[in-house]
C-alpha positions as CSV (number, residue, x, y, z in Angstrom):
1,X,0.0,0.0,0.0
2,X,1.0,3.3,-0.6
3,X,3.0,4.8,2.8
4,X,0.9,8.2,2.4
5,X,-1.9,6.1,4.0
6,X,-4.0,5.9,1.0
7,X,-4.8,2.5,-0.3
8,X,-7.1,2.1,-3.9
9,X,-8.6,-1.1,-4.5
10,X,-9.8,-2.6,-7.9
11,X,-11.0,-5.6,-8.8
12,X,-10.4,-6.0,-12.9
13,X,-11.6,-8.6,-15.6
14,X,-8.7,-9.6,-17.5
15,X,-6.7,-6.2,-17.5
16,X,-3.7,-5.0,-15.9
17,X,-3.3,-2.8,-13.1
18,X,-0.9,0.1,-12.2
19,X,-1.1,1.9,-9.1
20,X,1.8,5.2,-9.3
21,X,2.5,7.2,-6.3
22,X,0.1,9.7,-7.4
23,X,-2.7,7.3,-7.3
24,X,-3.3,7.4,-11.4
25,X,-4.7,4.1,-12.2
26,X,-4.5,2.4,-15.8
27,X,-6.0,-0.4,-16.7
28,X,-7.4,-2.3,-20.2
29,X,-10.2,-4.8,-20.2
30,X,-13.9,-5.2,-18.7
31,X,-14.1,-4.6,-14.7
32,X,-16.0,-7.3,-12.9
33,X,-17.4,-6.2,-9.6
34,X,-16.8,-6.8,-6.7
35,X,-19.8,-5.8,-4.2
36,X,-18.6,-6.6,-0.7
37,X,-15.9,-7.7,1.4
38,X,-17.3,-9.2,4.9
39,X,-14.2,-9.9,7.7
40,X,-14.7,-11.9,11.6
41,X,-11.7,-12.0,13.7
42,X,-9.3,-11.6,10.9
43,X,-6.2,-9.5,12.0
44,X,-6.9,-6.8,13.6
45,X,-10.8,-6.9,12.8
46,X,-12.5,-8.1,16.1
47,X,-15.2,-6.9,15.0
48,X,-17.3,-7.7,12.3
49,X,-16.4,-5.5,9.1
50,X,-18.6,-5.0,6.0
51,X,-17.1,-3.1,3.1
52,X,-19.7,-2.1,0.5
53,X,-18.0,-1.8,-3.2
54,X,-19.9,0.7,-5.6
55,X,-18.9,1.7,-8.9
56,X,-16.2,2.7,-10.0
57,X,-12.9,3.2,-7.9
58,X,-12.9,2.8,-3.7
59,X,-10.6,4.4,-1.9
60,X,-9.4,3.2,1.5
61,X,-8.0,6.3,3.9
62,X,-6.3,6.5,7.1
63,X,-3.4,7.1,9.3
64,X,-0.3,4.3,9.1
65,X,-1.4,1.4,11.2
66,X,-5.3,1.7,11.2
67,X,-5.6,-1.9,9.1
68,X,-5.7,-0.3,5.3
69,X,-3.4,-3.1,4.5
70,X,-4.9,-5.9,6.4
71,X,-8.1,-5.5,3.8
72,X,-5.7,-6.1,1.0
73,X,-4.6,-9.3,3.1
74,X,-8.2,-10.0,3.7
75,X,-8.7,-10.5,0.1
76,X,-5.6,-12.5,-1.2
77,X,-6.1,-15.0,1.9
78,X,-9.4,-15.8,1.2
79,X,-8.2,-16.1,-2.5
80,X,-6.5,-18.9,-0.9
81,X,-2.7,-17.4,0.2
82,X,-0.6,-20.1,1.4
83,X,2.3,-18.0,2.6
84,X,2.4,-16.3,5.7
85,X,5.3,-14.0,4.9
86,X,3.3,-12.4,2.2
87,X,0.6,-11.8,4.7
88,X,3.6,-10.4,7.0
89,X,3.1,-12.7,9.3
90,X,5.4,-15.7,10.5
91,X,2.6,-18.5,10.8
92,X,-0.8,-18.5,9.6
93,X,-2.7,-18.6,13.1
94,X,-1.0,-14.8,13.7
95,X,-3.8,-13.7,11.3
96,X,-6.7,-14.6,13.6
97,X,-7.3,-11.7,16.1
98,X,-4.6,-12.7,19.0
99,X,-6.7,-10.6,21.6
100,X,-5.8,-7.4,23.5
101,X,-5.9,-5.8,27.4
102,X,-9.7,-5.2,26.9
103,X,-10.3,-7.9,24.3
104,X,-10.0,-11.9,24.6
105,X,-8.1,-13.3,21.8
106,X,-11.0,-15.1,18.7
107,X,-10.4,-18.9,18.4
108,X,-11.1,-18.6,14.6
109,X,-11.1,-16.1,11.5
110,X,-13.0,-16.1,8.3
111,X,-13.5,-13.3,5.1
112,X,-16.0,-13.4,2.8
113,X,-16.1,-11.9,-0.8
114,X,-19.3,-11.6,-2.8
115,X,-18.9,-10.8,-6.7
116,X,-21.8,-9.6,-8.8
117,X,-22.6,-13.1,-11.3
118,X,-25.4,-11.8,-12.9
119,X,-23.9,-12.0,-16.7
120,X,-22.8,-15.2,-15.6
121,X,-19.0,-14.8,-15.6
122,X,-18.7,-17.2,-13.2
123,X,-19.2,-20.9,-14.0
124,X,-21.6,-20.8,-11.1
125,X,-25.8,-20.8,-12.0
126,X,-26.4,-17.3,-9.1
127,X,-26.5,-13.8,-9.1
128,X,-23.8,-13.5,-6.8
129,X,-20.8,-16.0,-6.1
130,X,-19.7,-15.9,-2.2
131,X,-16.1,-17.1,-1.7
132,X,-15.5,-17.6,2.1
133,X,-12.6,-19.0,3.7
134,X,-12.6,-19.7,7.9
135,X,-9.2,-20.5,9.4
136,X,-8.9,-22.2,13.1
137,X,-6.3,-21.9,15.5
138,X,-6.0,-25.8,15.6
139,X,-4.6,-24.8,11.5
140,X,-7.8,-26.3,9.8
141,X,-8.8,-24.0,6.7
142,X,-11.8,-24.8,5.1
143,X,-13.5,-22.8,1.9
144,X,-16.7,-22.5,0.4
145,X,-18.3,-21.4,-2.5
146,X,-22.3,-19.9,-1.9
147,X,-22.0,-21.5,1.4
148,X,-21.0,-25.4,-0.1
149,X,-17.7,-26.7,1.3
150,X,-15.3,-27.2,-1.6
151,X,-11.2,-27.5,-1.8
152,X,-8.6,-24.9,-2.2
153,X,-8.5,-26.4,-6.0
154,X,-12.0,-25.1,-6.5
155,X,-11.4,-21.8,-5.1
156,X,-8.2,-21.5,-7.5
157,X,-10.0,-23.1,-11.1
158,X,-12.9,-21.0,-10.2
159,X,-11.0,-17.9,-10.4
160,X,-8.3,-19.0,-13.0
161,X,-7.5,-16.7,-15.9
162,X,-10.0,-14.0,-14.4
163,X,-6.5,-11.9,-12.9
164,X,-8.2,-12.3,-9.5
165,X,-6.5,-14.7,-6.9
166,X,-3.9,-15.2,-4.4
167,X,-1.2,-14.5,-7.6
168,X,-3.1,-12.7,-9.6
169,X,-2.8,-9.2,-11.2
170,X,-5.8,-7.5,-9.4
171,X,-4.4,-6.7,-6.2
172,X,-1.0,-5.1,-6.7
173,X,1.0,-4.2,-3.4
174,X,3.8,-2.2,-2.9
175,X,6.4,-2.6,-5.1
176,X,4.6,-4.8,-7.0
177,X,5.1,-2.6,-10.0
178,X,8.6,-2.2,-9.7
179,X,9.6,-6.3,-9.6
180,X,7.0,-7.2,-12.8
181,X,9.2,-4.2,-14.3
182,X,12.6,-5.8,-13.1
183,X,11.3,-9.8,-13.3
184,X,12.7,-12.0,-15.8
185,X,11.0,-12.4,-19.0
186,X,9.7,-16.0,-17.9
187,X,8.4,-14.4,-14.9
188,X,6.6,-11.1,-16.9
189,X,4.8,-13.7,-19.4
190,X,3.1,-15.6,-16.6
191,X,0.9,-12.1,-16.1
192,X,0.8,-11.5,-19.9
193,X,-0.2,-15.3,-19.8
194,X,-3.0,-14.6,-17.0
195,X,-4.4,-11.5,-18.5
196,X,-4.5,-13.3,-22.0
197,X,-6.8,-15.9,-20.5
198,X,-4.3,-19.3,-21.4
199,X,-2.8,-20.1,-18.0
200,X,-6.3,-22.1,-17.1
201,X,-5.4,-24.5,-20.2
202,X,-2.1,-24.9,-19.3
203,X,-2.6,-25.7,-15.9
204,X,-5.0,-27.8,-16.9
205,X,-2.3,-29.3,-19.5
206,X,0.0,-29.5,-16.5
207,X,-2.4,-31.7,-14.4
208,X,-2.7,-34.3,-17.7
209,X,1.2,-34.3,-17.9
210,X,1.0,-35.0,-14.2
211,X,-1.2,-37.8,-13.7
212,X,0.3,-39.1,-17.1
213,X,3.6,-39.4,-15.7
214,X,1.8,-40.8,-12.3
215,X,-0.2,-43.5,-14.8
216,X,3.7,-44.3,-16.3
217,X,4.9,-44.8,-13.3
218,X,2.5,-47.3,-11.9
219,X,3.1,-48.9,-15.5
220,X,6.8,-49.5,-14.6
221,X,5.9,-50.8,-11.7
222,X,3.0,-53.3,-12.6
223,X,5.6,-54.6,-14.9
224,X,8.4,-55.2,-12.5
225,X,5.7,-57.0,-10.4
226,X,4.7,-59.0,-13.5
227,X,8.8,-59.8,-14.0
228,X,9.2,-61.0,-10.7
229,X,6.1,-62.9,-10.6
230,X,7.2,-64.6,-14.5
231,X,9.8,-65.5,-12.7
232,X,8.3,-67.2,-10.1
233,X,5.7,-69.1,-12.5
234,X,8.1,-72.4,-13.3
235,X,8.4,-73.3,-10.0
236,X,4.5,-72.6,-9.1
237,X,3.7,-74.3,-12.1
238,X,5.9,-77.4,-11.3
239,X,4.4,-77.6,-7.9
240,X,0.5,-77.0,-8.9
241,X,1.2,-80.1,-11.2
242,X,2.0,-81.6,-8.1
243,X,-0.4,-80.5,-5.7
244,X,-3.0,-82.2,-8.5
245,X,-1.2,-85.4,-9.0
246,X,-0.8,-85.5,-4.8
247,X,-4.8,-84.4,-4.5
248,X,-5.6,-87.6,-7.1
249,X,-3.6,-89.8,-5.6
250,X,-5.1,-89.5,-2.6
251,X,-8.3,-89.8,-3.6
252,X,-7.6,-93.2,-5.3
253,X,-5.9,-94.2,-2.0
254,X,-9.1,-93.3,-0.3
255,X,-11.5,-95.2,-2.3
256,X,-8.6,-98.2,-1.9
257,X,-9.1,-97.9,1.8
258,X,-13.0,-97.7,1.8
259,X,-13.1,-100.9,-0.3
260,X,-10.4,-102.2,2.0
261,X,-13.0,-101.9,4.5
262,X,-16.2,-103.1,2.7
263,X,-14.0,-106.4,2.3
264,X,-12.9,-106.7,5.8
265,X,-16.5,-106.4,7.6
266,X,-18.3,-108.7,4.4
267,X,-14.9,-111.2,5.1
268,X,-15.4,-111.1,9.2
269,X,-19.3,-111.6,8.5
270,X,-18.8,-114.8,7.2
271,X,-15.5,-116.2,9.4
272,X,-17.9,-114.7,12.3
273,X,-21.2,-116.9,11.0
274,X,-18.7,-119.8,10.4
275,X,-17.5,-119.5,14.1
276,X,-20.7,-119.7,15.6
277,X,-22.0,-122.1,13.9
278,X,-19.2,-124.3,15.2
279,X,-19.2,-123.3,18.5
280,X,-23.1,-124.2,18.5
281,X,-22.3,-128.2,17.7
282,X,-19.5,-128.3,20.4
283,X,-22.2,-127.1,22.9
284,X,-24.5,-129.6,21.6
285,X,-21.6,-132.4,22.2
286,X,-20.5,-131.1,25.2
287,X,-24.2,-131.1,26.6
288,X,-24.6,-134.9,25.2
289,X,-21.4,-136.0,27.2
290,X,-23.3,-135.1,30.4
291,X,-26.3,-136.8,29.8
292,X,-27.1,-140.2,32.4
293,X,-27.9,-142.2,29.2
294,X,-25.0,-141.4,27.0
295,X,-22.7,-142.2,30.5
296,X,-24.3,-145.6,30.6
297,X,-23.2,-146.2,27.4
């Protein structure tokens, strides 16, 4: 922000912004609007803030320290900022309210932006998209789109090749102006790149060569597992063949012992009828030999 305490805050369509000393503001391209910015807990914003955004341009003034920049920080954190240093900070929680003499410190933080949709810019079916971001001090972020829970992936493809997000050209702080002048060429065509509206496709061309290289890589290594188990097929064949001719030869030697047994209890039948039979004419001998008569004789 400017160190006169005067911040200007635009929200731009595909277009480039320059903010000079003198507060002169060029742009190119169609201005989406932004209608409101709505802050809990976030910085120094105990309180509940509501910033309404009419046409045209809104300027922000006060004395060095009031907050001026924390709105700026407001908006590229709920864009989905992942750094705390370029929210001056050294950890994320520091940018929930930490408390004060008369205030207890807030356990969590959110900011909420609401754009105008009615032309449908947005790949969203509303009149008005709400991008709202809560951060806890346990380090949980979560994000929402019109009040729906999404990832920090939706919040970014959302806004992709629109110029507004956490990288984007809309908000330009100090010295902003002065590096994109000074930056590499590779580093000036990722905002020409932006504003031109490709960077969406080759993100998007970035994810495929991702996940392509992921799918190659589980290809290599579904055919090392099919080498090693090749290898291993010989033997596992040589003992399935085995394993069969071990599971029929047992069978056979069960039905050998079954019929082993059938001929044992038909063969003991008959030795057992054979046996008694004998034994019931030496019981009729032995009873004769102790008869009187058969004495006398």
């Amino acid at each position: 922000m400017p160190s006169d305490g005067l911040a200007v805050l635009k929200i731009l369509y595909k277009s480039i912004v320059f903010h000079y000393n003198n507060f002169n503001t060029f742009y190119i391209g169609e201005t989406m609007r932004l209608k409101r910015l709505e802050a809990y807990g976030f910085k120094s914003f105990a309180d509940k803030l509501v910033l309404n955004f009419n046409e045209g341009v809104t300027c922000i003034v006060g004395p060095n320290g009031c907050g001026k920049s924390n709105i700026s920080d407001a908006i590229r954190w709920v864009l989905g900022e992942q750094s705390p240093k370029k929210l001056r900070g050294k950890n994320m929680q520091e940018v929930i309210f930490n408390g004060t003499e008369s205030r207890r410190a807030l356990g969590y933080c959110e900011v909420t932006l609401i754009f105008d949709n009615e032309e449908r810019t947005y790949d969203v079916d509303a009149d008005e998209v709400i991008i709202k971001r809560k951060l806890f001090r346990s380090g949980d972020s979560e994000y929402y789109i019109n009040n729906k829970q999404v990832r920090l992936l939706d919040v970014t493809d959302l806004f992709r090749d629109t110029g507004i997000g956490k990288d984007g050209y809309s908000v330009v702080g100090q010295g902003k102006i002065d590096s994109l002048l000074s930056a590499k060429p590779e580093e000036r065509r990722q905002v020409f790149e932006e504003a031109a509206g490709i960077s969406k496709y080759k993100a998007k061309r970035q994810i495929s060569q991702n996940k392509l290289l992921k799918t190659n890589d589980n290809l290599m290594r579904i055919k090392d597992k099919l080498d090693v188990y090749e290898s291993r097929m010989a033997p596992l064949i040589k003992q399935s063949e085995e394993a069969l001719k071990a599971r029929e030869l047992k069978g056979r030697l069960k039905n050998c012992e079954v019929n082993h047994y059938i001929y044992l209890t038909e063969h003991n039948a008959e030795e057992k009828k054979t046996v008694t039979n004998r034994l019931a004419s030496l019981k009729g001998i032995y009873w004769l030999t102790k008869t009187p008569k058969y004495r006398k004789k």
